[in-house]
FIZA-678261 format. One line per field, with one value per residue (C-alpha): residue number from 0; x, y, z; residue in three letters. Coordinates in pm, 1 decimal. Example, Ala and Ser with C-alpha at 12.3 -4.5 7.8 and 13.67 -1.06 7.14 Angstrom:
// FIZA-678261
i <- 0,1;
X <- 1230.0,1367.0;
Y <- -450.0,-106.0;
Z <- 780.0,714.0;
aa <- ALA,SER;
//
This chain:
// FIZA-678261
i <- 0,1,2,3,4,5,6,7,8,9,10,11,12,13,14,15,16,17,18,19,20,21,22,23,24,25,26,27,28,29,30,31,32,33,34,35,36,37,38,39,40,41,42,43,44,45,46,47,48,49,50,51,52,53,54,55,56,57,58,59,60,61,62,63,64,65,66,67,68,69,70,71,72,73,74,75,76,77,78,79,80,81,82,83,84,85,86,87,88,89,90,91,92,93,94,95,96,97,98,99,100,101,102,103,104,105,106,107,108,109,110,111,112,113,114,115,116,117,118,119,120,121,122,123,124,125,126,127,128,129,130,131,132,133,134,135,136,137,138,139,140,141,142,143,144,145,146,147,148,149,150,151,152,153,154,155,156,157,158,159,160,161,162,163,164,165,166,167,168,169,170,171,172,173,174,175,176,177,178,179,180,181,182,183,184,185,186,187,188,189,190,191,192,193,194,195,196,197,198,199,200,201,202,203,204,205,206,207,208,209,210,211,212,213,214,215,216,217,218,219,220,221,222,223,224,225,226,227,228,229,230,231,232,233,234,235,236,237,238,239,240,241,242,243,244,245,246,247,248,249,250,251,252,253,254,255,256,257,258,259,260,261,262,263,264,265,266,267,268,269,270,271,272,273,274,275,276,277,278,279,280,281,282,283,284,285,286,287,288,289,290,291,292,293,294,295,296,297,298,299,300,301,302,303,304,305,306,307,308,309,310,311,312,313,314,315,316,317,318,319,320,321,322,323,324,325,326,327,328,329,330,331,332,333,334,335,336,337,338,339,340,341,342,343,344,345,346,347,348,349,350,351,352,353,354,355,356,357,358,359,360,361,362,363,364,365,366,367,368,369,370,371,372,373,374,375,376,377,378,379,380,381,382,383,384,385,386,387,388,389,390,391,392,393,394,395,396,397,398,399,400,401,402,403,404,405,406,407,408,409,410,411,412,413,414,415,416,417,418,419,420,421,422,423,424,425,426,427,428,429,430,431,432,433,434,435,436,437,438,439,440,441,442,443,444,445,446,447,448,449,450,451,452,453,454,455,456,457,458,459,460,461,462,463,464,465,466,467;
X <- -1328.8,-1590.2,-1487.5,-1323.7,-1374.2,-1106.0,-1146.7,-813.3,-507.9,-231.8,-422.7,-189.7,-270.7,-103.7,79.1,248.4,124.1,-72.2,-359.7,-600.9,-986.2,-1183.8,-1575.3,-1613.1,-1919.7,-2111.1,-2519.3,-2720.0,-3045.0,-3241.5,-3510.7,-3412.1,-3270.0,-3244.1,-3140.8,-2908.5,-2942.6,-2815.7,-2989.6,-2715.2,-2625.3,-2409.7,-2728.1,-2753.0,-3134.3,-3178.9,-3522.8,-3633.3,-3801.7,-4159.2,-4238.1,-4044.4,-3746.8,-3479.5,-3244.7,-2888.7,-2665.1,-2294.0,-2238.5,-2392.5,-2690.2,-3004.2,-3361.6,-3579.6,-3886.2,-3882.1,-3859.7,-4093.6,-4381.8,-4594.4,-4668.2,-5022.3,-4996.1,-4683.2,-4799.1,-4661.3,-4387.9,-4258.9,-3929.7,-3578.3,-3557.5,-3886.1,-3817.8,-4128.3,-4189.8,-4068.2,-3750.0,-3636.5,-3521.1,-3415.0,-3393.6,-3479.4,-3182.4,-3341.9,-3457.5,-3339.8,-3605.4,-3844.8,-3856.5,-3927.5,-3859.1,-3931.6,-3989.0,-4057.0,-4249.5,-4448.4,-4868.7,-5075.3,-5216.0,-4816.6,-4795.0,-4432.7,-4568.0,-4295.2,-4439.5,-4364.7,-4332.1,-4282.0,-4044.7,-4201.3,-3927.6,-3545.6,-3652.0,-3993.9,-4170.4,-4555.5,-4727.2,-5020.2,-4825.4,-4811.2,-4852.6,-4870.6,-4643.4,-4664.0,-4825.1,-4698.9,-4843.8,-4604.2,-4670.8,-4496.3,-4360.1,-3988.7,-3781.3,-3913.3,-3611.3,-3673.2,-3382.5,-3394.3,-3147.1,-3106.0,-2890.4,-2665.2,-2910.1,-3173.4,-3392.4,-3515.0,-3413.3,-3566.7,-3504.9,-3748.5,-3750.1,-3821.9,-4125.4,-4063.3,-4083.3,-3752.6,-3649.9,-3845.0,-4114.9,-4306.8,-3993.4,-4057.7,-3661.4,-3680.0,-4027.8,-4051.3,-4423.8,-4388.8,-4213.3,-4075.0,-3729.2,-3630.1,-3465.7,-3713.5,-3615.2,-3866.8,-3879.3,-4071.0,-4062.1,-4323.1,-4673.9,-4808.9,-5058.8,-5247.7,-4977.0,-4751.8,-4474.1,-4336.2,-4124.6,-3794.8,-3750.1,-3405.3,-3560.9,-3425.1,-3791.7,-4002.9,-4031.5,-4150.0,-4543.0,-4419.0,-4219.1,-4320.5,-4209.6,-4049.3,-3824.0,-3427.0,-3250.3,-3382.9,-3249.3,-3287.0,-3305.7,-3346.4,-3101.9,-3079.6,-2888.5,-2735.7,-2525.6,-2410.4,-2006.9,-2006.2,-1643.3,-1793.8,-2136.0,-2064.4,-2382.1,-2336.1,-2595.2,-2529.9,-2770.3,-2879.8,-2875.6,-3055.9,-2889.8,-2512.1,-2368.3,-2391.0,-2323.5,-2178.1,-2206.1,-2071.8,-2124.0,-2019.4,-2338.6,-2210.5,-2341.5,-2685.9,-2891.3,-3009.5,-3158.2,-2920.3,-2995.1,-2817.8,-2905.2,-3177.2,-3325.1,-3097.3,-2840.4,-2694.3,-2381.9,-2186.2,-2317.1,-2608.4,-2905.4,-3245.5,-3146.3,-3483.7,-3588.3,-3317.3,-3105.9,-2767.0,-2495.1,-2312.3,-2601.8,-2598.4,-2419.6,-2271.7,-2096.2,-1753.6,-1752.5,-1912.6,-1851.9,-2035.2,-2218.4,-2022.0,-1671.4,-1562.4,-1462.0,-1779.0,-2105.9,-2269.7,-2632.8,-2703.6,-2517.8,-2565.2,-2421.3,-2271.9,-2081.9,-1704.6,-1530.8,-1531.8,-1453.9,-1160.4,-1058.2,-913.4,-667.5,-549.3,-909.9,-979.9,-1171.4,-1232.1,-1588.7,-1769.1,-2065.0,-2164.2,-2309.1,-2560.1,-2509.8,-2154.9,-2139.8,-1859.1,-1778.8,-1643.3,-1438.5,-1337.9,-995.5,-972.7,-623.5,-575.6,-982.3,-1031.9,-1194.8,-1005.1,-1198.8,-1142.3,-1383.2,-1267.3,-1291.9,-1659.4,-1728.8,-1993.7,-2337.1,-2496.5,-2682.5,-2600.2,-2898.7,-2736.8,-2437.1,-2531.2,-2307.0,-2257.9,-2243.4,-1863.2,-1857.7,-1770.3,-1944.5,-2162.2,-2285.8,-2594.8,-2681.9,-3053.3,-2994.7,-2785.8,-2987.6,-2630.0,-2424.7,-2117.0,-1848.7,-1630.1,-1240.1,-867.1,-677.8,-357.6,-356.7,-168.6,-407.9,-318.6,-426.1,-736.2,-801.6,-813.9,-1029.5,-1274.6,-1344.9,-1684.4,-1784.2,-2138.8,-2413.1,-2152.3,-2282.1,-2390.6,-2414.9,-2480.9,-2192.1,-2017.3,-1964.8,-1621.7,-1634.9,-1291.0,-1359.7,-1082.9,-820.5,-562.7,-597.9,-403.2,-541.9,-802.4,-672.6,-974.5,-806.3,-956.4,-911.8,-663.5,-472.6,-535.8,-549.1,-931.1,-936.9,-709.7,-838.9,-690.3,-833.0,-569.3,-767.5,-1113.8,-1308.8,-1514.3,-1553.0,-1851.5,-1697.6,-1917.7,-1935.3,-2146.2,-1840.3,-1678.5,-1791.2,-2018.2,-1791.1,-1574.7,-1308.7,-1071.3,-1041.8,-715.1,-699.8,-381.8,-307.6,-61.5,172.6,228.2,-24.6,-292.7,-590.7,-779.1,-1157.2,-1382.0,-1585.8,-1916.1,-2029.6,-2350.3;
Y <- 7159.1,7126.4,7463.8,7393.4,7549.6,7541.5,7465.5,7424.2,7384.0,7184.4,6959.3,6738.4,6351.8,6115.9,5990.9,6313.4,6422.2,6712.4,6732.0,6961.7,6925.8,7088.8,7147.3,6989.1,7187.4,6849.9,7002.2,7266.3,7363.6,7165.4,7355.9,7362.4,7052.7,6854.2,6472.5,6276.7,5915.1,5647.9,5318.4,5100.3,5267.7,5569.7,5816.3,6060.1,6075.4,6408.4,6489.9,6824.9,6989.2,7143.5,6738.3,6537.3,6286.8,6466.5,6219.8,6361.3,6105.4,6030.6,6352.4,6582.8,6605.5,6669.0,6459.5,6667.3,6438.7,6422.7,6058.0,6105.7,6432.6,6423.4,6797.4,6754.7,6600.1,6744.8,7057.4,7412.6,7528.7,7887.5,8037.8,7894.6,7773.6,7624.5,7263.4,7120.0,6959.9,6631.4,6545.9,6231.1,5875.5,5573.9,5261.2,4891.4,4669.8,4481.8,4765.8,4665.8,4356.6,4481.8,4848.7,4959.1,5309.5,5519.5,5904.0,6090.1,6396.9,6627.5,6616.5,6898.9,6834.3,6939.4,6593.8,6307.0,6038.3,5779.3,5571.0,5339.8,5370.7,5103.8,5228.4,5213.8,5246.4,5312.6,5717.6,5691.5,5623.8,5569.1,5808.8,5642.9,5332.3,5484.1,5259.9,5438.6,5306.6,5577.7,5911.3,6060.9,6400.1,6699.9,6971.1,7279.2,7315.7,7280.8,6975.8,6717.8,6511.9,6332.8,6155.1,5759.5,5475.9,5132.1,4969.4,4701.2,4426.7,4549.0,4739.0,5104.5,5390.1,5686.6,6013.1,6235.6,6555.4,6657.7,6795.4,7150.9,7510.5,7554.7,7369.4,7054.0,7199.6,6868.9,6629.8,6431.4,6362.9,6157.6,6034.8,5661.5,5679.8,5896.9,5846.0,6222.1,6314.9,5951.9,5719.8,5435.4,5129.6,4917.7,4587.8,4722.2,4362.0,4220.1,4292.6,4309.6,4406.1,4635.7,4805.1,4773.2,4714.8,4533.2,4515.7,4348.5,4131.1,4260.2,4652.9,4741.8,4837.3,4552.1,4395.7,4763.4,4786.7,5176.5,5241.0,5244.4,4938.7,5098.6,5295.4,5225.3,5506.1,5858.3,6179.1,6344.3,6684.5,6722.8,6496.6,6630.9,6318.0,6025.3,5789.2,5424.9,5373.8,5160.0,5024.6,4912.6,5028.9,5260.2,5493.8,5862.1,6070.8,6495.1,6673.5,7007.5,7269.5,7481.1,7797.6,7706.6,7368.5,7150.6,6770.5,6484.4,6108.5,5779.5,5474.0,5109.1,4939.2,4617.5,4873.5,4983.1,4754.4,4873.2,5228.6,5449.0,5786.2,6094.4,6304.9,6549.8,6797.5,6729.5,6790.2,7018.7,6870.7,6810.0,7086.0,7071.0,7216.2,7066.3,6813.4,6782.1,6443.5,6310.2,6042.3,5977.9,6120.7,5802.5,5611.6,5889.3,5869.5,6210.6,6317.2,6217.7,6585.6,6944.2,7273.2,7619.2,7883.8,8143.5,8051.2,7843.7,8101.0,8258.2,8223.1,7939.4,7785.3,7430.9,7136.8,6917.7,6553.6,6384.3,6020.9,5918.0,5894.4,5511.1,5580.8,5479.8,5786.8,6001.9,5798.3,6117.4,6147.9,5800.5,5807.5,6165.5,6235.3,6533.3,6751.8,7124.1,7429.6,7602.1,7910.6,8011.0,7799.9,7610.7,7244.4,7094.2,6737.1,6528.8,6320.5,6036.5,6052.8,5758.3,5710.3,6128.3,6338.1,6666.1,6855.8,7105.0,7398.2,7422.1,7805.9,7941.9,7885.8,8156.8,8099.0,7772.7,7680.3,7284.6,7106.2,6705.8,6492.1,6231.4,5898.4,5780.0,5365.7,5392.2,5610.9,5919.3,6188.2,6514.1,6798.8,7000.8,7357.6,7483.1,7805.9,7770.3,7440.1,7304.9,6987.8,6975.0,6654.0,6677.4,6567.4,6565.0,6801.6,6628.9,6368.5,6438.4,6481.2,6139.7,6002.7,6222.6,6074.9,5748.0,5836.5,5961.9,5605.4,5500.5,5108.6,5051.9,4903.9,4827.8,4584.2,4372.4,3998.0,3965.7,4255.8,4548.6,4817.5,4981.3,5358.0,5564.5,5693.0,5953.4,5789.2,5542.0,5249.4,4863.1,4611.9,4538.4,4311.8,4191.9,4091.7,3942.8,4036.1,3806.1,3955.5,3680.3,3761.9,3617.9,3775.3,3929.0,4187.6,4348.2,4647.4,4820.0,5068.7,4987.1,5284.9,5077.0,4716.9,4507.4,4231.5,3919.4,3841.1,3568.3,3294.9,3495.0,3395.6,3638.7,3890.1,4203.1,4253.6,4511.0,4616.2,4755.9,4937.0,4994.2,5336.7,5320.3,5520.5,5283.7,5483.6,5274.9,5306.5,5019.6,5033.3,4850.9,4593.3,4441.8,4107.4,3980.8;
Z <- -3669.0,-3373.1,-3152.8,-2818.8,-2532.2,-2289.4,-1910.3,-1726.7,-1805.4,-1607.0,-1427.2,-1220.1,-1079.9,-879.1,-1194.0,-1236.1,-1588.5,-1690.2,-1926.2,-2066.8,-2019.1,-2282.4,-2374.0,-2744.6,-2881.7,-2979.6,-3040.4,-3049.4,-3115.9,-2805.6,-2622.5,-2247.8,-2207.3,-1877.3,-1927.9,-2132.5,-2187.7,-2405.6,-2547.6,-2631.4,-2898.2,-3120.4,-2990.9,-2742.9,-2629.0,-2493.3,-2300.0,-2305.9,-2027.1,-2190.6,-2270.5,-2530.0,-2665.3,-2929.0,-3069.9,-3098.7,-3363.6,-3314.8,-3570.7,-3350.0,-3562.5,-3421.2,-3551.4,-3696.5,-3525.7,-3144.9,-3040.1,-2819.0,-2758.3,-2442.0,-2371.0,-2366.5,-2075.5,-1913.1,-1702.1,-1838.4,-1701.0,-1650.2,-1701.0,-1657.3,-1340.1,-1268.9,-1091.0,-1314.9,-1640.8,-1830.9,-1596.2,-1653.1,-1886.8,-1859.8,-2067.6,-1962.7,-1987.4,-2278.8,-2476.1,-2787.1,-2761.4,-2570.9,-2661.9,-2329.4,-2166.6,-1857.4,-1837.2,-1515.0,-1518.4,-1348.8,-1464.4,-1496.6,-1169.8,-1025.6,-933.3,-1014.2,-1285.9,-1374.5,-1633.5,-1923.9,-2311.0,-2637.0,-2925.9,-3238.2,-3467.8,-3393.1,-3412.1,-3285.2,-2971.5,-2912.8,-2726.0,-2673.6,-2542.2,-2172.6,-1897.8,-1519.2,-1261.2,-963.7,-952.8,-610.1,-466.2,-455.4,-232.8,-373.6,-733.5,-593.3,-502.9,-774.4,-848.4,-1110.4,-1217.8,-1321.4,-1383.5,-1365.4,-1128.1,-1184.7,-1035.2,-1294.5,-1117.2,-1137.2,-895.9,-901.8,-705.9,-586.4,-392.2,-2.4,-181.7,-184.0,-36.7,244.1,481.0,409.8,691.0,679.8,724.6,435.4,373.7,756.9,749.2,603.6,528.9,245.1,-100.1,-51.2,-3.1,-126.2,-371.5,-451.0,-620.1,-825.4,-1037.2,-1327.3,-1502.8,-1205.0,-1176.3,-788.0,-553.9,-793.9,-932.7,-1273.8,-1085.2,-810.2,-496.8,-491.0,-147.6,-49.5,-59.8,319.3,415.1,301.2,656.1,813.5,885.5,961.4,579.3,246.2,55.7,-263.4,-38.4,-83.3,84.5,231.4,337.0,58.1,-44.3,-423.1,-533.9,-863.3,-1064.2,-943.8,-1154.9,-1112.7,-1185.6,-1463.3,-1359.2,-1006.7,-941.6,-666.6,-645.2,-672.8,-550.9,-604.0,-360.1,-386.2,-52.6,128.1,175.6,177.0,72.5,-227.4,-94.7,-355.5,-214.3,-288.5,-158.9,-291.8,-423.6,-147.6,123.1,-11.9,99.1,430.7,368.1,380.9,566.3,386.4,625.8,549.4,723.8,965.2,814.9,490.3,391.8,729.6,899.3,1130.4,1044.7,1202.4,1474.1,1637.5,1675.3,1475.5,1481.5,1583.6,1341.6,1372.9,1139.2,912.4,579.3,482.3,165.5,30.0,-64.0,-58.6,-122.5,-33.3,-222.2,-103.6,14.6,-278.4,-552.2,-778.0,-621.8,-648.1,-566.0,-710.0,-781.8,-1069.9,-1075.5,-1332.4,-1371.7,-1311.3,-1657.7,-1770.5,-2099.0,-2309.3,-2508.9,-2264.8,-2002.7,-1819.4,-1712.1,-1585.7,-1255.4,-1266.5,-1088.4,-1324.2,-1161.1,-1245.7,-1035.0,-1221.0,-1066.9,-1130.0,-1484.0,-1353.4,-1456.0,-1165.1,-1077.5,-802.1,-775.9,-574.6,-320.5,-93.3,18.3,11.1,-282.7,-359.7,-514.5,-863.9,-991.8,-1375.9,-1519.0,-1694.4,-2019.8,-2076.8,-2016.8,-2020.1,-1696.9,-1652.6,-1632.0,-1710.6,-1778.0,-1965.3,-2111.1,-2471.3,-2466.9,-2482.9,-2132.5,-2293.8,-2063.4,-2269.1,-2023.7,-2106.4,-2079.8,-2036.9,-2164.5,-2431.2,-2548.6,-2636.5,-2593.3,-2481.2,-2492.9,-2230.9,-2352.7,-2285.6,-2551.1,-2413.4,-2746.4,-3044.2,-3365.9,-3485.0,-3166.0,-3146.2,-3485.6,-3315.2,-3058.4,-3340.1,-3454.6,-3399.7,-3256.9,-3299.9,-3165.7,-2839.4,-2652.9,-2938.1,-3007.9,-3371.7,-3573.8,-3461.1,-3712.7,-3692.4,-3881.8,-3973.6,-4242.2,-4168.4,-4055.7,-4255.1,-4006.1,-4062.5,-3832.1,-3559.8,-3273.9,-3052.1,-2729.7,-2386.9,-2062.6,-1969.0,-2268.4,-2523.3,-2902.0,-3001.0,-3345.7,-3590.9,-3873.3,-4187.4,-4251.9,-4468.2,-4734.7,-4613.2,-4446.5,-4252.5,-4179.2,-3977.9,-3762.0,-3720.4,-3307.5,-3296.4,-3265.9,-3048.7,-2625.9,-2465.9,-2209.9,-2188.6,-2457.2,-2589.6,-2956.8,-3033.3,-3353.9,-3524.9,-3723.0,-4057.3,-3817.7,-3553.2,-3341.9,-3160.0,-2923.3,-2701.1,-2701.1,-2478.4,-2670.0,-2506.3,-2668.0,-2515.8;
aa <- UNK,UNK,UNK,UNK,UNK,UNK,UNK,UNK,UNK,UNK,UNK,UNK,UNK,UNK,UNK,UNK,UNK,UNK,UNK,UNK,UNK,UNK,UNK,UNK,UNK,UNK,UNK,UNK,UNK,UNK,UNK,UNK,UNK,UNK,UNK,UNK,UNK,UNK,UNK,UNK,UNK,UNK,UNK,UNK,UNK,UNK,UNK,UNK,UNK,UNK,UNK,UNK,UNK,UNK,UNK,UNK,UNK,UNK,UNK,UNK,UNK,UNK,UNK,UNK,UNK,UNK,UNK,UNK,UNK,UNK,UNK,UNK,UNK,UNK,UNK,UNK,UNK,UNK,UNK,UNK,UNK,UNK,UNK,UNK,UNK,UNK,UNK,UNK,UNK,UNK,UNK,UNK,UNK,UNK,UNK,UNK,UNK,UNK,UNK,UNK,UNK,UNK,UNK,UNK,UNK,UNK,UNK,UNK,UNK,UNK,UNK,UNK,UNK,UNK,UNK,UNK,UNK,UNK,UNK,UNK,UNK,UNK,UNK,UNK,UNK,UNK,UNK,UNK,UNK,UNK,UNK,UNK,UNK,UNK,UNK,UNK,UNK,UNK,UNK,UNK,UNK,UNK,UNK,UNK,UNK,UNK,UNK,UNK,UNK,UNK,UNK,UNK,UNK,UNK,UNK,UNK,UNK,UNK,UNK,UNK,UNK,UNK,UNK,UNK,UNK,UNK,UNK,UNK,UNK,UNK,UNK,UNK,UNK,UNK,UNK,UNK,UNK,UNK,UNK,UNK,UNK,UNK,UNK,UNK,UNK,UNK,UNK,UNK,UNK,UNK,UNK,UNK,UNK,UNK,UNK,UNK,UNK,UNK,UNK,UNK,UNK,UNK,UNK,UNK,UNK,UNK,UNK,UNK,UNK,UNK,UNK,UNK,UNK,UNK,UNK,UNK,UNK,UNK,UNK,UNK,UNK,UNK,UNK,UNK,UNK,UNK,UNK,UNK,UNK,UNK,UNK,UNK,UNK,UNK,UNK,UNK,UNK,UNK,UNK,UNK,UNK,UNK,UNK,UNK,UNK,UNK,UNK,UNK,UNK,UNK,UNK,UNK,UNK,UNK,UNK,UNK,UNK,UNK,UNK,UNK,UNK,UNK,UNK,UNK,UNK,UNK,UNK,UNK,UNK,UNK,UNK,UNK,UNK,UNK,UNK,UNK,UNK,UNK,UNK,UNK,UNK,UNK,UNK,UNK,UNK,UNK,UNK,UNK,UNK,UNK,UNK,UNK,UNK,UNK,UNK,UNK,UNK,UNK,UNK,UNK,UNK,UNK,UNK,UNK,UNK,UNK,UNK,UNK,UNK,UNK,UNK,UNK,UNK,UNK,UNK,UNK,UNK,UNK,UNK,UNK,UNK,UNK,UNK,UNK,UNK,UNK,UNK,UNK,UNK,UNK,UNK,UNK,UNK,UNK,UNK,UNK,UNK,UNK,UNK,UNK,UNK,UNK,UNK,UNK,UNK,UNK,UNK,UNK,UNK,UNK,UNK,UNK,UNK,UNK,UNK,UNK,UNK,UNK,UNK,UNK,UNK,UNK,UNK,UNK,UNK,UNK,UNK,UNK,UNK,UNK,UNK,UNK,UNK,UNK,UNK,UNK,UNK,UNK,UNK,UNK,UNK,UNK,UNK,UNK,UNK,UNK,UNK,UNK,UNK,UNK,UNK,UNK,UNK,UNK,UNK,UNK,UNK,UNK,UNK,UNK,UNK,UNK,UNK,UNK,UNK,UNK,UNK,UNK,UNK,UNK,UNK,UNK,UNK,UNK,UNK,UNK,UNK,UNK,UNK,UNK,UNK,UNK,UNK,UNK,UNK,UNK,UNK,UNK,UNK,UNK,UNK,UNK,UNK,UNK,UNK,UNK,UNK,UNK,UNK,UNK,UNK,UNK,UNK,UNK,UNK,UNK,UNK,UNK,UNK,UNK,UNK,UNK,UNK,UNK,UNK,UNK,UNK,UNK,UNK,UNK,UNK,UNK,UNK,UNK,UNK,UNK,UNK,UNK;
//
């Protein structure tokens, strides 16, 4: 049995239960890792900070044979802590055709390259396939962001630091004539002006001589993470702070198109803390929630975000916003209550330094530590073992639109029901004695569908199913 270790107990929500929230031991054995990203499929793709790609399988098994190695042309790094290295990962929404990737890292020169890769195989990646989308300068070693994703309208975003030192002393995280201090957003499937990418029309800045083109929202610190809610897009953005708070924003995707200012330098958090020349608080955006390095329990210092739980094994944590402090060790949560965010620290769990939430294809959420090189699967202990043994079953590849493999191999299951969202039955399937059966989706319409699966003990569980 994987070993637990346990977080809170008691946790109450507006529907008056209580559950358990537990660390599942999931992987070990990565060297300092600091993002977690899935392609599509049953894999975890973990980068790792000195310069490559580890593959971590549904089992918790880790490749032998990076996916990816670039350290000869990552710059070295020093000792936990240093802001530098390979940072960042994200997959084009096609990858399975096209084999395309994005890394973000920082060169030997100290300087952020986000660039593109080709899969060779399903464990491999080319490292000579690189193709350079933006180098941008970075002043001081600190404050490089590096976090990627793509949004629901298909483009990249990308985060990158104030550029560094304190106090962002040259203003980058207000000045709109400098990628610093920024999220950009970038069509990466367009070809303009020189470059190997291109500008999408609606960016809020494309019509201002005095901005950068690329840039879709600025203020920013370090944001170090910055998910997209896979129920409703809403963009969450985890800031780190100067010298006392740790900032988490969210803001509906509907209300991101015209460049958001977060706040920075002029603000930490909600609290003042360079007004010179800045503007009006009212056309600020500050954060749905914060807390301090020294007044909230054990000292703290730097927030990593994570995602709102999407996923379908764990109910009593739907909606729950994850993030970390790498300081005090502490995995942390936010509720949602009526339009506020309360806000939860749960306890330590030794010492791991969170570097990265990542999510599996199914929304399950896994949090990394940089010093223990471990993954961790966040879960809800609240399940009887029959229904954990449920929850164990494994749908793969999910979304697919040729055959979805269903594996439980472990549990005595009956039937799969494959229902629609308007609660229609679309498909019927005995699977009495089988441990594992492939179900042919090709007939079935393209959309968002539900896969109940039906223990021998009357037991069931709903899974989200993805046909595309």
């Amino acid at each position: 049995m994987k070993k637990l270790l346990i977080l809170l107990l008691g946790l109450f929500c507006s529907y008056n239960f209580a559950q358990t929230v537990e660390l599942e031991a999931f992987a070990n054995g990565l060297v300092r890792p600091v993002n977690i990203k899935n392609a599509g499929d049953d894999r975890l793709f973990v980068v790792e900070q000195q310069g490559s790609i580890s593959i971590v399988n549904s089992d918790g098994t880790v490749n032998s044979a990076p996916f990816l190695t670039i350290t000869d042309r990552v710059g070295a790094i020093g000792g936990i802590g240093d802001e530098r290295g390979f940072l960042g990962l994200a997959f084009h929404p096609n990858y399975a055709t096209n084999g395309f990737f994005y890394v973000n890292y920082i060169n030997s020169s100290g300087d952020t390259v986000v660039s593109r890769f080709s899969r060779l195989s399903p464990t491999s990646a080319d490292p000579n396939s690189e193709v350079n989308l933006l180098t941008i300068n970075q002043p001081f070693a600190n404050h490089n962001g590096g976090d990627m994703a793509f949004g629901p309208d298909g483009y990249l975003y990308i985060s990158v630091g104030d550029g560094g030192s304190a106090e962002d002393p040259q203003n980058n995280g207000q000045r709109l004539n400098t990628l610093l201090g920024k999220i950009l957003r970038i069509d990466v499937d367009t070809a303009e002006n020189g470059n190997n990418y291109g500008i999408p029309n609606d960016n809020p800045f494309v019509s201002d001589p005095n901005a950068l083109d690329e840039i879709w929202a600025y203020g920013i610190r370090n944001a170090w993470k910055f998910s997209f809610d896979r129920a409703n897009d809403d963009v969450w953005i985890a800031d780190v702070g100067q010298y006392d708070i740790e900032e988490m924003n969210r803001v509906p995707f509907s209300e991101t198109s015209v460049g958001l200012n977060y706040g920075w330098r002029c603000y930490e958090g909600n609290d003042p803390f360079n007004t010179s020349g800045c503007p009006s608080a009212g056309t600020l955006t500050f954060p749905v929630a914060q807390y301090s390095h020294f007044g909230d329990g054990d000292f703290k210092c730097s927030i990593t975000g994570g995602y709102r739980y999407r996923g379908t094994e764990f109910t009593n944590m739907q909606g729950l916003y994850f993030f970390a402090d790498y300081c005090s060790d502490e995995i942390g949560y936010l509720t949602e209550n009526g339009g506020n965010w309360n806000r939860t620290f749960l306890s330590q769990a030794g010492t791991n330094r969170w570097t990265a939430f990542g999510e599996d294809s199914n929304g399950e959420i896994y949090v990394a530590g940089i010093v223990s090189g471990s993954i961790f699967k966040i879960i809800d202990t609240a399940l009887s073992i029959d229904e954990n043994d449920l929850n164990s079953i494994s749908i793969h590849p999910n979304p697919s639109n040729a055959f979805v493999n269903f594996e439980f191999q472990n549990t005595q299951l009956t039937i799969i029901r494959i229902i629609d969202l308007q609660g229609k039955f679309v498909k019927e399937i005995n699977v009495s004695g089988l441990q594992n059966y492939t179900l042919d989706v090709q007939s079935i319409a393209k959309g968002v569908y539900f896969a109940e699966i039906e223990a021998s003990n009357g037991n069931s569980v709903s899974k989200k199913l993805i046909i595309n």
